[in-house]
N, C-alpha and C positions, 0 to 999 in steps of 0.2 A: 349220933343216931337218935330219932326223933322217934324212942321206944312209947311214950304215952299216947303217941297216933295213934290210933286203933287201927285202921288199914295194916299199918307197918308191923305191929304186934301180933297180926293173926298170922303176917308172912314169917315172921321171925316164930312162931310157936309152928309153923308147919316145916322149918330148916332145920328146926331139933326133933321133930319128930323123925325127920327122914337120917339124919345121924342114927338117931336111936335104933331104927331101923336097917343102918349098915349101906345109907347110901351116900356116898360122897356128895352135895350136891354143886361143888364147884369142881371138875372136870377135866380131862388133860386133852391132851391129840385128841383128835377126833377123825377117821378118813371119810372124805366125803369122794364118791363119785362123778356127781350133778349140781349144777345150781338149778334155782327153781326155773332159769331162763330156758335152761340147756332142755328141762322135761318138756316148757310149757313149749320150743321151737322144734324140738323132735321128737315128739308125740309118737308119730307115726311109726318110726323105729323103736319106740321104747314101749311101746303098750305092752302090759304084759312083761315087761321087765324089772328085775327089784331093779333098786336102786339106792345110796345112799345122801341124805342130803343133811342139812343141819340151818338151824336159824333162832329168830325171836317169834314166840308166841305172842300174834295179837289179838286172836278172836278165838272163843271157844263156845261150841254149840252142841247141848248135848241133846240124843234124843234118846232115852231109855238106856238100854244096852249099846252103844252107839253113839258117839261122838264126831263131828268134826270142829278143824280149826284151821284157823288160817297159820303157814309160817312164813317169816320175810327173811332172805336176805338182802343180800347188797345188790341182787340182780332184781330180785322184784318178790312177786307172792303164789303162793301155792298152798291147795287146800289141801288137808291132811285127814285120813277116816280111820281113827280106831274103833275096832269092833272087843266087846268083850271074848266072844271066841275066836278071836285071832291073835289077840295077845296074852288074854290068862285073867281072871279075875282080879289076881293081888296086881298085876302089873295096871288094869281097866280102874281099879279102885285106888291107884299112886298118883293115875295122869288125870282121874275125875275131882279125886279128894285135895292132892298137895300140891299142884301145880296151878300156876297163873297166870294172868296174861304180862305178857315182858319177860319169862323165861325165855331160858336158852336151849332150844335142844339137839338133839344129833337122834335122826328117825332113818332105820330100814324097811323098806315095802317096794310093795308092786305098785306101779304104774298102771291107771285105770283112768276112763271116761266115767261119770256117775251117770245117771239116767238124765238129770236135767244138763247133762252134756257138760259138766266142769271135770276140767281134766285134775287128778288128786293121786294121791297116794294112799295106800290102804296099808298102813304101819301092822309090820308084824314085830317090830322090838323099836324103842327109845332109850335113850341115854339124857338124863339129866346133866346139863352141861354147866350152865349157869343158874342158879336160885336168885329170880331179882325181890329185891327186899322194898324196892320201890313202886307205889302204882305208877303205872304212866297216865296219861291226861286221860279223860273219855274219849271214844273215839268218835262219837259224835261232835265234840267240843272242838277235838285237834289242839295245836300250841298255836296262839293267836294273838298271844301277849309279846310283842314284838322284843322289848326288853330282856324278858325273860329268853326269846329266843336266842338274843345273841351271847348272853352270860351262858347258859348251857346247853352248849349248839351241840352235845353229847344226844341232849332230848328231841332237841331239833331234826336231827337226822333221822332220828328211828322214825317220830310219827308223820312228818313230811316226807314222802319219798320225794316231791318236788325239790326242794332244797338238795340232797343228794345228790340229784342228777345237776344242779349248778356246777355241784364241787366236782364231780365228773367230767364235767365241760371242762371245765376252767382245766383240769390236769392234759384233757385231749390237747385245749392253745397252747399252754406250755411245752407241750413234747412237739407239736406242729411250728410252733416258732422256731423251738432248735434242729427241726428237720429242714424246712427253708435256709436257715443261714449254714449250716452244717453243708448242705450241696453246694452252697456257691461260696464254700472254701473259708468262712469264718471259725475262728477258734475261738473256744470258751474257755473264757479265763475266771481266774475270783482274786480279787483284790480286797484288802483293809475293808474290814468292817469301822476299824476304832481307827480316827485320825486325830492328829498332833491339830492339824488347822485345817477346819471343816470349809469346803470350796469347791466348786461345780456348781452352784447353782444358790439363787438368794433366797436364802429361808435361815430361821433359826433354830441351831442344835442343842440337842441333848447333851449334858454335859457330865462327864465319869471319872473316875481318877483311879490310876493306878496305882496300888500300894508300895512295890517291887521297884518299883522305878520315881515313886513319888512324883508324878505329874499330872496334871487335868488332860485328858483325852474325851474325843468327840466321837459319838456315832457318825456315822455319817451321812451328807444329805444329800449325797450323789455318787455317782460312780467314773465322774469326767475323767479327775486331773490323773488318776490314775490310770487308768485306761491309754489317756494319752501318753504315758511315758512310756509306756510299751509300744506306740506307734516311733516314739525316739527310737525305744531301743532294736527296731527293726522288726517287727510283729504287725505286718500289715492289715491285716483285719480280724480286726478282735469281736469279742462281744461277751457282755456279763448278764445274767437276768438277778437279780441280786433285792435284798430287803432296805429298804431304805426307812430315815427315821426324822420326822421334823419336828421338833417341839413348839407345832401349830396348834389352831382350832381343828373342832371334830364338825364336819356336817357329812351329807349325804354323797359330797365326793370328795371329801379329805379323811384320812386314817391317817396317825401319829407315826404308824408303821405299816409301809405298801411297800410294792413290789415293782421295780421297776428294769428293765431292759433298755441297754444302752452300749450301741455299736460303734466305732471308729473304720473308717478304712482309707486309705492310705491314697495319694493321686486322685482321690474323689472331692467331689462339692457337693453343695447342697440339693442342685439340680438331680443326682446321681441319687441322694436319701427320698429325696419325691418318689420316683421311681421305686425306689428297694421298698417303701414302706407300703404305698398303694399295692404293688404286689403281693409284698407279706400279708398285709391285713387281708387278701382277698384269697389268698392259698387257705391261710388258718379259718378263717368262716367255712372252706369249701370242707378241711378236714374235719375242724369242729362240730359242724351243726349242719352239714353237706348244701347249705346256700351259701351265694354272696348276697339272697336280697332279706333281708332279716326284720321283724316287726321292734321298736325300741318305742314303750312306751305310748303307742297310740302311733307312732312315727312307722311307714317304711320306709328305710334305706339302705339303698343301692351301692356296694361296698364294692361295685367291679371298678377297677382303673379305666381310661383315666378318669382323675375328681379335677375339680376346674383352681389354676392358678389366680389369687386376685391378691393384690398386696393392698397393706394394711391400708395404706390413705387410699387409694381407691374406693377400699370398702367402708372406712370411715364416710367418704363423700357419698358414699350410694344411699347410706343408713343416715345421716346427721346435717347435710347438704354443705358443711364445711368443708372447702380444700386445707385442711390440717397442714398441707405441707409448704405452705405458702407466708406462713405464721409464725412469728418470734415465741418465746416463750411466755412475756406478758400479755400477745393476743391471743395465745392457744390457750390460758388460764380463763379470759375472759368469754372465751365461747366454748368451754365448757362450764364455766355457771352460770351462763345463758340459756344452756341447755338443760339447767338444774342440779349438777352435778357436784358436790361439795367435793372439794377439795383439801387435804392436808397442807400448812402450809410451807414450805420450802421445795417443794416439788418441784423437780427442771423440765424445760421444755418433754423429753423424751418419754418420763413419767406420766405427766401431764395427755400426751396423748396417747397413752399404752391405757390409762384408767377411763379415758372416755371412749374407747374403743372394749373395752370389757366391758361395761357398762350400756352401749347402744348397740355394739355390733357383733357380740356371742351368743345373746339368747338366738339371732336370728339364721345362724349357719347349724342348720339341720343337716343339711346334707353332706357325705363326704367333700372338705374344700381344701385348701392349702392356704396359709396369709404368710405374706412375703415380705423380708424387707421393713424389720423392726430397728426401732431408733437404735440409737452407738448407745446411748443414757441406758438403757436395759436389756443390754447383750453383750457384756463385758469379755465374754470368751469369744465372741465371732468376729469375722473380721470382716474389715469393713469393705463398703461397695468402691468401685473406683469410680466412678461417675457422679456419684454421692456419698463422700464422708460420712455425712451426718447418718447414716443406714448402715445396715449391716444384710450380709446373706446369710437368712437366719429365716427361719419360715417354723409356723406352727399349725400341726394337722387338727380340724376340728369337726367334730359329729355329735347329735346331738345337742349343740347350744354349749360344747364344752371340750377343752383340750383336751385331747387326745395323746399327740407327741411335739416336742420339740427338737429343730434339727439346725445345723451350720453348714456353712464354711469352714472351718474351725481356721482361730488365728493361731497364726505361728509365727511371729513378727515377737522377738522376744523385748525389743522395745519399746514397742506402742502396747504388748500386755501389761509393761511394769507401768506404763504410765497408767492405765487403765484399770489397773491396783490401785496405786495411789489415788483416783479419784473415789473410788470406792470406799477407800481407808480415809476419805474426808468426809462422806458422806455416815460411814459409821461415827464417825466423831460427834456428828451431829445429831447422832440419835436413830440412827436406824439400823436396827439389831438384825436384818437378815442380809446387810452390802459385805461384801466379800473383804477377807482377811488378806492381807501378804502372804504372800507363800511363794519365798525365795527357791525352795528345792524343787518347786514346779518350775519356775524361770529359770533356773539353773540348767534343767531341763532341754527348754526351747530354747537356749545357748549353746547346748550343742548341735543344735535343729532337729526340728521336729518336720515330715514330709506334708505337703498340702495334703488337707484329709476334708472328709466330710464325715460328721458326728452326725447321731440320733439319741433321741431318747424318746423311750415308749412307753405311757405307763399301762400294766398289764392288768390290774382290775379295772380301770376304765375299759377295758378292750374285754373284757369278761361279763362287767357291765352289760355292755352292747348286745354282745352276741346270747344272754342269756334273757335278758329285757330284766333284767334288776336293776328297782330305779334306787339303790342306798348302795354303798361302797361295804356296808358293811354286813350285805348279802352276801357278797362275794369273797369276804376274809373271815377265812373259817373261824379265828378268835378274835374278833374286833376290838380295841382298848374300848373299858370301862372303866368308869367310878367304881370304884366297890361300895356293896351293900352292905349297912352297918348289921345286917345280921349277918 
């Protein structure tokens, strides 16, 4: 406690006074009747009625004998009127003298219009609830120090009600997502947080060890392999919304630990995830934020189904004039650093076009789209096309200049996934830390057959993103990973 503040020392010499005094000033139950919403939408019925309410003190304005202030909660703000002859002078001289603003209180009165027409409360009793020891920022000032925002998103909340109402959004798409799957007969499952062999998806894990059992265990960076054994074991459509964790870079759409939603269902393809998603994502706008047409950054768009199907090398050729698909792997190398594009060296063909398609033709899909039809080289769990091998049905949804979701076919060929292992497991040899491990008890799996399905995957703060126009990921997670501060 940073007692040689001065601010802080004159709050800490008014908590011992009010001890001294015989008042508690940290507080138990409290019964409230009203939020401030409930008075400020039913006025009409409540004029003239006490009422109990309770909040934080953020403005106090005294005039003589006579006070007001503003109180917040979680619903929003209401003005409050202590008069010295409505509550008593020693109580008039507790709330003028030893209270501040960032208190906690719990207030009984009447419900009144004041002259200049704000609707308030006219306190005939308070309860000190909480003593805050802390100033909060000026309110002129607000918290603008972005940094600081998100280390103590405690502060955040009180003096943005803007930010609040994100984290209120964001709670509506999650309870709306599992109302959509929920009706059309999906079961929510939870699977392993900690895996023996991290798999579903290419990124690099966290790594943890179990004392008990002496082994290195992996967060994990997906929620597939699992999921799919349960389509084995007869669980025809599943789905998890679950924390995911990648021992990546941090920018404005990557967190170390997001949230991600990821469904299986059983006799489905990837045509059938098109569908389930463009719907979903347009039920949860309708619940969320009651549009599907939504402002994103300067951007509006239009979230109604349908959004238009265009596979990848088309949309390469539209954006870069190369037919990519026409192209070995050392001419697809060459017209992409034609194009300017640097290149890693050992990249295969597949690679090779998945990175100049990120690179020329993401920033440009604004609009709800679908891209179809990604290489076999970087879709090791999909399966592949029949008319073309070298592809998979595999499609990724994108808004905004940025992924959205990923979805399949999903392979169940428990042959052609072990081969599809092992090329991976070549690839990591060679140094690339996010190519998928063996993982014999998932093939073991697909050995006793797994049913044709079609998978998704959603990430749910890009979809929170959207619908709130937060342009940083880590607007939208309520505790974003930090560096700690060496104080």
């Amino acid at each position: 406690m940073e007692i040689d503040n001065e601010l802080i020392r004159v709050r800490l010499e008014k908590l011992s006074a009010l001890r001294q005094a015989g008042i508690e000033p940290y507080g138990g139950r409290y019964e409230r009747t009203h939020s401030t919403r409930d008075i400020i939408e039913h006025f009409e019925e409540l004029d003239g009625q006490e009422v109990s309410i309770a909040g934080r003190l953020r403005a106090i304005r005294e005039h003589g004998k006579a006070t007001f202030a503003d109180l917040y909660d979680q619903e929003g703000r209401i003005q409050i009127y202590v008069k010295v002859d409505q509550v008593g002078e020693e109580a008039y001289r507790l709330f003028t003298q030893q209270l501040d603003i960032g208190d906690i209180l719990g207030v009984r009165g009447r419900v009144f219009r004041t002259r200049r027409g704000e609707i308030s409360v006219e306190v005939n009793q308070f309860t000190i609830l909480c003593k805050s020891l802390r100033p909060l920022p000026e309110k002129w000032h607000g918290l603008k120090d972005v940094d600081l925002r998100y280390r103590q998103r405690y502060l955040d909340l009180i003096v943005n009600p803007e930010v609040r109402q994100v984290f209120i959004t964001r709670a509506k798409i999650l309870k709306a997502i599992r109302s959509f799957l929920d009706q059309r007969g999906f079961l929510e499952v939870e699977t392993p947080s900690m895996h023996t062999i991290p798999g579903g998806a290419a990124a690099r894990p966290f790594i943890t060890h179990h004392n008990a059992l002496d082994i290195d265990l992996y967060l994990r960076i997906a929620l597939e392999l699992h999921l799919k054994r349960l389509l084995v074991g007869g669980l025809e459509k599943v789905y998890e919304m679950g924390r995911i964790f990648r021992n990546e870079g941090i920018s404005t759409k990557h967190n170390p630990e997001f949230t991600m939603l990821e469904l299986y269902q059983a006799y489905a393809d990837y045509h059938d995830m098109m569908e389930l998603l463009e719907q979903m994502v347009a039920y949860v706008a309708r619940e969320a934020v009651g549009t599907t047409t939504v402002e994103y950054q300067g951007h509006i768009l239009e979230l109604a189904p349908p959004w238009p199907r265009v596979t990848m090398l088309e949309a390469l050729e539209k954006y870069t004039g190369i037919d990519f698909g026409c192209l070995n792997e050392e001419e697809a190398r060459r017209a992409a650093e034609r194009l300017g594009l640097e290149l890693k060296p050992g990249l295969n063909r597949g690679k090779i076009i998945t990175e100049v398609f990120e690179a020329f033709v993401e920033p440009h899909l604004i609009q709800p789209i679908f891209i179809l039809d990604y290489p076999v080289e970087v879709s090791p769990l999909a399966k592949r096309k029949v008319d073309n091998p070298d592809l998979t049905y595999r499609f990724e949804a994108f808004i905004a200049g940025r992924e959205l979701a990923n979805a399949f076919s999903e392979l169940n060929d428990p042959l052609d996934q072990r081969e599809r292992f092992e090329a991976q497991l070549k690839e990591r040899a060679a140094g690339d830390e996010e190519a998928h491990m063996m993982d014999e008890d998932f093939l073991r799996a697909l050995e006793y057959g797994m049913p044709p399905a079609g998978g998704l995957g959603l990430g749910i703060d890009r979809l929170v993103m959207i619908l709130t126009d937060s342009p940083s990921i880590r607007d939208v997670i309520l505790f974003p990973t930090m560096r700690p501060r060496e104080d």
